[in-house]
C-alpha positions in Angstrom: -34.3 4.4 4.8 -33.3 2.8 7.8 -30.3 3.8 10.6 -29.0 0.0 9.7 -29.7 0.1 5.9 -27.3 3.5 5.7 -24.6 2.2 7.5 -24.6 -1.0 5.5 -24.5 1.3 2.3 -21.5 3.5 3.9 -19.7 0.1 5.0 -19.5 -0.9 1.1 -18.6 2.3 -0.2 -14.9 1.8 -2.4 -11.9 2.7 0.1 -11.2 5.9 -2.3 -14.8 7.4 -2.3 -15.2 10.8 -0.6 -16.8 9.8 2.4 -14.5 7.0 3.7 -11.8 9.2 2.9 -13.5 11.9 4.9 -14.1 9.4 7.7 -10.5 8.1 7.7 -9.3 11.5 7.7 -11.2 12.4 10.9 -9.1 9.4 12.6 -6.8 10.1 15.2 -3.5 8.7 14.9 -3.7 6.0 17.5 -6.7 4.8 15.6 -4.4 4.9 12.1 -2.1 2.9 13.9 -4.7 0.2 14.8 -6.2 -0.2 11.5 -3.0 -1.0 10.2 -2.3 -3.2 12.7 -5.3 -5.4 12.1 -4.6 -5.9 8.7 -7.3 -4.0 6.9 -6.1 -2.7 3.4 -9.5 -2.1 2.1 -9.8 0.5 4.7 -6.5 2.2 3.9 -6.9 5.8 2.1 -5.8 4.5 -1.0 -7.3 1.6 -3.2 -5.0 -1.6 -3.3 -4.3 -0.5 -6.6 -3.2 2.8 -5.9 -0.7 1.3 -3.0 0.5 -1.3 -5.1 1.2 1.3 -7.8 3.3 3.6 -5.2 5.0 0.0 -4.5 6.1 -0.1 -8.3 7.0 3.1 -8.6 9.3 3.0 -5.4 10.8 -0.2 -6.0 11.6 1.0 -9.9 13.4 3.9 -8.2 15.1 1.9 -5.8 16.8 -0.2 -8.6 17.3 2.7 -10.7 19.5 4.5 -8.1 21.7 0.9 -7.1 22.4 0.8 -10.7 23.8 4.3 -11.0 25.7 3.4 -7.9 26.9 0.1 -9.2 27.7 1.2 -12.5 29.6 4.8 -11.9 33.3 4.8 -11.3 33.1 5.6 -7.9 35.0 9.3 -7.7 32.5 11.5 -8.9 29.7 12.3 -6.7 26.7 10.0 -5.5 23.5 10.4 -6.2 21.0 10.7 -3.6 18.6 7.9 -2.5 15.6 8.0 -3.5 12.5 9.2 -1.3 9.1 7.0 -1.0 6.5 8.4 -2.5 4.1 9.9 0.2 1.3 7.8 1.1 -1.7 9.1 2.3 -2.1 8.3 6.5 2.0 7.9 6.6 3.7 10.6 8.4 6.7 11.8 6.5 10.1 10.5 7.7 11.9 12.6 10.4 15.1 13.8 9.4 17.9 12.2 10.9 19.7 15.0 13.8 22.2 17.1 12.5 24.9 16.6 15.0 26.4 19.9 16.8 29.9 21.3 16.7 30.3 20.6 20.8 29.1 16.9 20.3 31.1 16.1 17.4 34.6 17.4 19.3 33.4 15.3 22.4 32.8 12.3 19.9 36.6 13.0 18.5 38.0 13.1 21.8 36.5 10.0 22.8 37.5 8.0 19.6 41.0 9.3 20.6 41.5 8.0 23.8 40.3 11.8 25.3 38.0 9.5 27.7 40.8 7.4 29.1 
């Protein structure tokens, strides 16, 4: 078999086979970020399918949660929003910062005129 012949058969390997997953999983994270800026699903880590699926699924949830929300009363306690599910070569969202004691009295003071 030739150098050509086996990188032809690699190239056309499914997206969710072993060794493009092992090949995509040995990307940095620049070159993530370039692949899914060109456009390329069918060299994402999961088959159309599979992110189309994960699409469902989170969009299902999504309308689940407004109609709780649009259906409750409004006194008792909300529900929480729903989180993606996580998608292989998608970093996990950072947590929004907690803000301190210090900042939120200097945020008080300057909503009540404390800057003036």
């Amino acid at each position: 078999m030739t150098w050509r012949r086996l990188r032809v058969i690699i190239q056309h390997l499914p997206p969710e086979s072993h060794t493009m997953t092992a090949l995509r999983n040995a990307m940095s994270d620049e070159e993530l970020a370039e692949q899914a800026e060109s456009g390329e699903p069918d060299r994402a880590r999961w088959s159309q399918a599979e992110q189309l699926l994960a699409l469902i699924v989170d969009r299902l949830a999504r309308l689940e949660y407004v109609t709780v929300l649009a259906n409750s009363d409004g006194k008792g306690r909300k529900p929480t929003p729903p989180e993606p599910i996580a998608r292989p070569g998608a970093k996990p969202r950072k947590p929004k910062p907690k803000m301190s004691e210090s900042s939120a009295s200097i945020l008080f003071d300057l909503i009540n005129g404390g800057a003036a």
